[in-house]
Structure formats: C-alpha cells, structure tokens
C-alpha positions in Angstrom: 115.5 162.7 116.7 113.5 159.8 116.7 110.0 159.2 116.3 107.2 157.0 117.7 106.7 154.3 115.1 103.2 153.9 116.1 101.7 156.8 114.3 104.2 156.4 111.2 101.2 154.9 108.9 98.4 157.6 109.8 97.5 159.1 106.4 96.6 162.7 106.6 93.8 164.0 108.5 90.8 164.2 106.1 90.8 168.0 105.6 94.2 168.4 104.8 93.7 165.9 102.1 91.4 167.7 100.7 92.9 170.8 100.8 95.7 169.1 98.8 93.1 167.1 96.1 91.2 170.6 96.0 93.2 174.0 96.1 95.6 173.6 93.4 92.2 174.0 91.6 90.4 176.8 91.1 86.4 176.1 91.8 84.1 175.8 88.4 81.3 178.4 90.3 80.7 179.9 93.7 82.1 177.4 96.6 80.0 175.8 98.5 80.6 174.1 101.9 79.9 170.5 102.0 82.7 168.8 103.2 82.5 169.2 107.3 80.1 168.5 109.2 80.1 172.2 111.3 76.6 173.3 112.2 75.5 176.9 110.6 72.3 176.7 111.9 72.0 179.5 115.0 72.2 178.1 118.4 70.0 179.8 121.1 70.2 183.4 121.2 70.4 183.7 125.0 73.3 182.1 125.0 75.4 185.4 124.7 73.4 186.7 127.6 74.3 183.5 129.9 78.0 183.6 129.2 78.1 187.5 129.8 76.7 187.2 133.3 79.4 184.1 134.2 82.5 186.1 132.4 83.9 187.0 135.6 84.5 183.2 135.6 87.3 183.1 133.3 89.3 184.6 136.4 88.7 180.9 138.7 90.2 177.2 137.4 87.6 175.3 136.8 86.4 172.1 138.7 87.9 169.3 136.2 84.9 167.0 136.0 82.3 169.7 135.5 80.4 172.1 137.8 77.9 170.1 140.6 75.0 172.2 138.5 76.3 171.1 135.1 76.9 167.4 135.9 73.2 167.5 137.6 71.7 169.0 134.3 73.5 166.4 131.8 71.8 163.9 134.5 68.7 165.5 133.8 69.4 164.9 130.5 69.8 161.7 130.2 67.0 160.5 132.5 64.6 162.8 130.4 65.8 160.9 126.8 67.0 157.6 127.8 64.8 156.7 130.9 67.8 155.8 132.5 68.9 157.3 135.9 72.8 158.3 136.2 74.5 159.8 139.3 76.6 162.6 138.8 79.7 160.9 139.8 78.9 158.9 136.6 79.3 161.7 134.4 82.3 163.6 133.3 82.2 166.6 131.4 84.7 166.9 128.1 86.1 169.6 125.9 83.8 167.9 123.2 83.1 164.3 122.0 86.8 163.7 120.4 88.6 164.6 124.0 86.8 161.6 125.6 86.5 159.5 122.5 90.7 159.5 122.7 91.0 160.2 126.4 88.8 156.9 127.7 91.1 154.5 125.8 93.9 155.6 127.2 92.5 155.9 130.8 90.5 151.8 130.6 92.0 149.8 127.7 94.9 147.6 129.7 98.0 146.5 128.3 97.1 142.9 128.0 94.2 141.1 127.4 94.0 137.5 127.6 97.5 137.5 128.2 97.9 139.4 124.8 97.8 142.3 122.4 94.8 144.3 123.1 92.9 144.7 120.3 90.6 147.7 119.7 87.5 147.3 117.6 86.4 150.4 115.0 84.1 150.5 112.3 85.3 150.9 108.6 84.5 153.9 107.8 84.9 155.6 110.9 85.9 159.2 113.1 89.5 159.0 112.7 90.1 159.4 116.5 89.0 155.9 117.2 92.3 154.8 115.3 94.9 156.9 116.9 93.7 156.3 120.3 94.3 152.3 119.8 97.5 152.6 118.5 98.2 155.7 121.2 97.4 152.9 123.9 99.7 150.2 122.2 96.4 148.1 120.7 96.1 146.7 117.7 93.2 148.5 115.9 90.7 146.3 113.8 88.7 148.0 111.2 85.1 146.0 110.9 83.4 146.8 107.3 80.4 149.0 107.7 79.3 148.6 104.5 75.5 148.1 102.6 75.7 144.8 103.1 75.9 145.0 107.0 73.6 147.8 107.2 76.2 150.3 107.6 77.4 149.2 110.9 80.1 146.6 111.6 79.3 143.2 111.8 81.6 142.4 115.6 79.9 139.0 116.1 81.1 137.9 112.9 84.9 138.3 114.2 87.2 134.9 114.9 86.6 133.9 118.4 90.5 134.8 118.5 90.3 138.4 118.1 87.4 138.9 120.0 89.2 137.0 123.0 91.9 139.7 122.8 89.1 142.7 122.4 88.9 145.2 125.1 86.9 148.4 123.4 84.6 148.6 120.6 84.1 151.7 119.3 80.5 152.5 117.7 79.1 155.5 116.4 75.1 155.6 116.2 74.1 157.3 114.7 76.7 156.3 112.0 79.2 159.5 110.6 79.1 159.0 107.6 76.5 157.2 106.6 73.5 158.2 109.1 72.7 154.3 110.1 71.2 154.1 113.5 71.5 151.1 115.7 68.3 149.3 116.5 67.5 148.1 120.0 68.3 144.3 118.9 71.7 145.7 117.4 72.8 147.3 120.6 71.3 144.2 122.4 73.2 142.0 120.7 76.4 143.5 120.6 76.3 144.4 124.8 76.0 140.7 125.1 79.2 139.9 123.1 81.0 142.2 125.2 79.6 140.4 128.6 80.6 137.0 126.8 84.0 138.3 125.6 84.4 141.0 128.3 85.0 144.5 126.4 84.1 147.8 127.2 81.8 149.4 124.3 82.7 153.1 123.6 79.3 154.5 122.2 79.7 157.9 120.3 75.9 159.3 119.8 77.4 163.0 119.1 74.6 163.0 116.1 71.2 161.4 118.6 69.3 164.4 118.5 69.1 164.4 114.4 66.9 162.6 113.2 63.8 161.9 110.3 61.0 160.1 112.0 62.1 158.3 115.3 64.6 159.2 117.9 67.0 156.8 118.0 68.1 154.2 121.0 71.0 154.8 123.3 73.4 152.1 124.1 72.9 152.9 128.2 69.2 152.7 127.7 69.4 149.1 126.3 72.4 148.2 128.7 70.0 148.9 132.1 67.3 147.4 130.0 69.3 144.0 129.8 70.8 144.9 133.3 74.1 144.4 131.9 77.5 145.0 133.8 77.1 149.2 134.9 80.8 149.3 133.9 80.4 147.6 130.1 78.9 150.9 128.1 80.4 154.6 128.1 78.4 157.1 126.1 79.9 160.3 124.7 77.6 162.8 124.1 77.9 166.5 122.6 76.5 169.8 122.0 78.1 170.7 119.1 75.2 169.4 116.6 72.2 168.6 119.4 72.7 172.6 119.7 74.5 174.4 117.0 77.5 174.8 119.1 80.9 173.1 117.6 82.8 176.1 119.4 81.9 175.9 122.6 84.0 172.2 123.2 81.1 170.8 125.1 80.2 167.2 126.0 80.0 164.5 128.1 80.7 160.8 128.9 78.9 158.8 131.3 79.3 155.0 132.5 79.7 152.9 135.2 81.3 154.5 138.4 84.9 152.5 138.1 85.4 153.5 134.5 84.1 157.4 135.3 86.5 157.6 137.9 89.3 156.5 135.7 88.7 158.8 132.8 88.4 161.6 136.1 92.1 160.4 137.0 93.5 161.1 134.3 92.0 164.6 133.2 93.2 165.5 137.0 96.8 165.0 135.6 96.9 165.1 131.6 93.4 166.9 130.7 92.0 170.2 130.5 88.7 171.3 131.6 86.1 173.6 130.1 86.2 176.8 131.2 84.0 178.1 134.1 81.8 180.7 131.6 81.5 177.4 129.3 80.1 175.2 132.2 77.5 177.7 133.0 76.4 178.1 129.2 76.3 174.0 128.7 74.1 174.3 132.5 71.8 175.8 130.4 72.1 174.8 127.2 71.8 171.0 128.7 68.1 172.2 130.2 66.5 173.1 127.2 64.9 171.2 124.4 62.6 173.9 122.9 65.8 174.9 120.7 66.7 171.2 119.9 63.3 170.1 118.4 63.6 173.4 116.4 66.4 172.4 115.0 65.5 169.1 114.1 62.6 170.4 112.3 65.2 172.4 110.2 67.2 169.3 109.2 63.6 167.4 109.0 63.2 169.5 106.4 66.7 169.4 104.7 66.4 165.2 104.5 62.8 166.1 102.2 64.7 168.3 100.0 67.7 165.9 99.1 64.9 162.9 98.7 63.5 165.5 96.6 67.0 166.3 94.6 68.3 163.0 94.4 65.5 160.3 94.2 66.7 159.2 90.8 70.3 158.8 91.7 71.2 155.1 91.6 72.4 153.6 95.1 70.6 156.7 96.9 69.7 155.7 100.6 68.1 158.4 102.5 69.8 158.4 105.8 67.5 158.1 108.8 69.5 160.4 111.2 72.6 163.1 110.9 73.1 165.2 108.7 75.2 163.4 106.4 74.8 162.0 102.5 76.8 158.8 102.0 76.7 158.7 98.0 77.5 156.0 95.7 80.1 156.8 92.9 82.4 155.1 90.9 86.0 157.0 92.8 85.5 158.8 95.6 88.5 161.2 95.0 88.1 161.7 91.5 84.0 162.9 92.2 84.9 165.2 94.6 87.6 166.8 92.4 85.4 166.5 89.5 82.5 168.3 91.6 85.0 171.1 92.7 86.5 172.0 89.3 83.2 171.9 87.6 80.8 173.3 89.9 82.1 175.0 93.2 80.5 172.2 95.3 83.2 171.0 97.9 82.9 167.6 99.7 84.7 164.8 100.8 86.3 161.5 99.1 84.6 158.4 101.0 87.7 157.1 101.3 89.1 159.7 103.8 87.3 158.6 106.6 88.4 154.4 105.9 91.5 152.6 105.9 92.8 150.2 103.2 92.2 146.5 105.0 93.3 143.5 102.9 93.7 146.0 100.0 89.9 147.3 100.1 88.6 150.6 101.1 85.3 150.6 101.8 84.8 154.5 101.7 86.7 154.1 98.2 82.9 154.5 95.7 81.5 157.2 98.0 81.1 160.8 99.0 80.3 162.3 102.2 78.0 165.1 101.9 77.8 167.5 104.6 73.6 169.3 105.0 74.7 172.2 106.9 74.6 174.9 104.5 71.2 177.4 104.8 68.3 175.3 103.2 68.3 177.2 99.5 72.0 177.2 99.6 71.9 173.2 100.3 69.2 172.4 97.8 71.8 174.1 95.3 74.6 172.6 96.0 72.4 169.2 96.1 71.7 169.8 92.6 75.0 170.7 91.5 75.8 167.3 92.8 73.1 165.2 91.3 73.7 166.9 87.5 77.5 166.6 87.8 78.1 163.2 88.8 74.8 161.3 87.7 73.2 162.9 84.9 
C-alpha cells in the first residue's frame, strides 16, 4: 500500500509522546494532571436539565450549519463582546475549535498563489492542527518564531517579501497556547493590513478570550470592522470548551465574511459532521449566558495569584496575562518533565512538543507547558512540586 508522503514527517501527537517519555516510569508521588489543557472546573448545572428536555432530538439529523436559534445566540454573542454586528449566515457552527481550524483551510486556501506554492503561515510554537491542515491542502507551512524576544507572537511582517507574496492563511492564536500572550489592538492592526497588502486570509483561533487576569482581550473581527478592512480577510474560531467548562460537548464556532462562511458551509454539506440536535440546544443556551463565565474567570483569577505567589523567584518567570497556561523556562524541556514525573508525580509537557525543529532550532526546546486546571489546592501543590524540583 502506499502512503501519502505529505504527512510522512509529522512527529507524534504531543500526548502520545508523552505517554512514551512518561509511562515506562513509575511517578515519584501522587500524579497530578498538568499536561492538557481539559477544563475541571464545573460548567453550569442546568445544563443537564436543557439537554434532557431536547433528548428526543437525537432521533432528527441536524441542520449542518447550526440551529436558526443557535447561530442567532452566537450572533448575540459576538455583538455583546466585540461590538461587532455579524449575520447569521456569517456564522457556522463546529464540532469544536480544531474541526474549523482544519476544515477552513481546506474549504479557502487555493492551490496557487501568485502563480505558486501556497504558503501557510503558523506560529512556532503552535496547536498542531495548524500544521496538518497546510500540508493536508498541499501548502507549504511556515513556522514564524513566537519566542520572548517577539513577545510570544510571530513576527509575519518581518518575512521576505517572497514568502509573503505566496501567503494565503496565517494562522494566530490569541490568546497564545502555550504561552498566554494576547494580541494588542496595534498587533492585530498591523498584521490585518499585511494581509490587505499581501492579500491572505487571517485564521484567528481565540478558543482561550474569555480567560483572562485584568483586561479582556481584543478580537481580530473587532479591529478588522474597526479598520473597515475586507469582510472576507478575518475568520474567528471560537469555543466553549474553556469559555464554559465544556471540552465534551464539541462546541464552537467560526464567523467571517459571507463568501468564506459559505465555503466552509459547502464543504461540511459533503465532508463534515454536525453537532447533534440535543448539543445545539445546550450551546443555545450556554451561548446566552455570562453569569457562569465571569465565575469562572474569577476562579482562574485566582489560580494566576497563586502561581505568582509559587513561582515569583523562578528565573525567566512571566506571568501570563490570559489562559490558563505556564510557559516555563528550563534548561530541556524533555528531560524536566521526566525529571518532574519520576521525582514528584507532577505530569506536564516538554515545550518542544508543541514546535517544530526550523533551521535546526526548537523554540519550545528550554520550556514546559503547564496546564492550571487542577482544583485550586491541588494546583498550588503541584505548582510547588514544580518550583522545588526544577529550580531550587
């Protein structure tokens, strides 16, 4: 049999990396989670009640781009945190943030651009489905340093005029998995006027907008109507899995301009699969409400004063300003975290997981990516686990 050469140099997905690093080992105390970013907080406790009422829904296909009253509530939505009025038909909704992350490459990036290669912009480090959608859509995939010294987001303006010529997407995660970084208004400015000069879509994943310390941060269709840029040049993907606790219900959206919506629609009508009825009716809901969000914001509010508290002396600290990510500093990524696991329990992940090796340089390579999901106590240990493991 043979098989596509175009996913032959994908490394393992990040987890089952680390189940190889870790489980030959047994852990030096009692495990603690910190390597994935799933949500353990409790998400809204009528939402058993909602889905009960709506079960007799799993008997019906669902509408493929979302119920009228679901689309109209993510509308809501958006107008209530962004300012920003979006029709419905602008809207799609997804089986979570990675189904229209990959799903919206394939449906807009063209086979050409400038009469070439495509080229697909990600930062480095990055959400690993940027990557295998722009070799899944024949691109070539450049990986922009997102290091300290940019800020934690990707320098794009700084590319050659030739790649940028050949760009079509630029992927850009703000707030920033792993390393909590939020754009600034200037940054999206900035970079929504390179793609009107060099004509590329921007693909902006804010999954992680509705964490944050002490200011909610911008959205990239906010400062696009602001500028009165192209309707078609920004797609935002949106999600409930950490705005409201709920990674298992495969709820989210993207919304954009009305050509690119109805091209992501397309293709869900013949490759994609929709969220089921019940679902819909839960996200209706779930969409509407904001009491529950600000209390859990409050929670992680209070989880970013415990790790300054923790971890104010380690060198390199930077106390991320949204997420609920650490991005620490250590000398080897890999050997930390199995250091860590054999000596205390405390699992997390090698920075360098979530980066790819460009001109022999891994940018995740000295870090560790530190998940804050655990109950508060139970965080607060682990955090200290960390801090007298690795830095005393």
């Amino acid at each position: 049999m043979v098989t596509p050469e175009r996913f032959s140099n994908l490394p393992d997905y990040a987890f089952p990396r680390l189940r190889t690093l870790l489980d030959a080992h047994k852990p030096g105390g009692d495990p603690i989670a910190m390597s994935i970013g799933e949500p353990q907080h409790a998400f809204p406790d009528w939402v058993g009640g909602v889905l009960a009422a709506n079960v007799a829904g799993f008997g019906k296909y669902p509408p493929n781009e979302g119920t009228p009253e679901l689309l109209s509530a993510i509308a809501g939505w958006i107008h209530l945190r962004y300012g920003v009025g979006v029709q419905p038909s602008q809207i799609m909704a997804l089986n979570g943030t990675r189904e229209g992350l990959y799903n919206a490459a394939m449906a807009l990036c063209p086979e050409t651009k400038a009469g070439q290669r495509p080229v697909v912009l990600t930062p480095n480090p990055f959400y690993q489905v940027y990557l295998v959608a722009a070799l899944s859509v024949g691109a070539e995939p450049v990986c922009v340093p997102a290091t300290a010294e940019t800020g934690h987001l990707p320098d794009y303006a700084s590319l050659p005029a030739d790649i940028l010529n050949r760009t079509a997407i630029a992927y850009l995660c703000s707030p920033a998995n792993p390393q909590g970084a939020v754009a600034s208004f200037d940054y999206w400015r900035d970079l929504i006027a390179l793609a009107e000069q060099y004509d590329f879509q921007i693909f902006a994943d804010e999954c992680y907008s509705e964490i944050w310390r002490d200011q909610a941060p911008v959205g990239a269709l906010q400062v696009a109507a602001e500028m009165g840029a192209d309707p078609e040049r920004v797609v935002i993907f949106h999600s409930l899995s950490k705005r409201s606790n709920l990674p298992g219900l495969r709820s989210g959206f993207c919304a954009g301009g009305p050509k690119s919506i109805a091209a992501i629609r397309q293709l869900r009508n013949y490759a994609g699969a929709p969220l089921p009825l019940p679902l819909q009716r839960v996200a209706e809901k779930v969409w509407s409400d904001e009491s529950h969000v600000a209390e859990n914001r409050g929670l992680y509010q209070q989880k970013y004063r415990v790790a300054d508290q923790v971890l104010s002396g380690v060198p390199g600290y930077q106390p991320p300003p949204a997420g609920f990510f650490l991005w620490l500093p250590v000398e080897d990524g890999e050997a930390a975290t199995l250091k860590l696991w054999q000596q205390t329990g405390v699992r997390v992940l090698p920075g360098a997981y979530l980066s790819r090796d460009v001109d022999g340089v891994n940018p995740g390579h000295g870090y560790i990516r530190v998940a804050m999901v655990a109950p508060t106590q139970e965080m607060q240990r682990g955090l200290t686990l960390i801090r007298d493991c690795l830095y005393d």
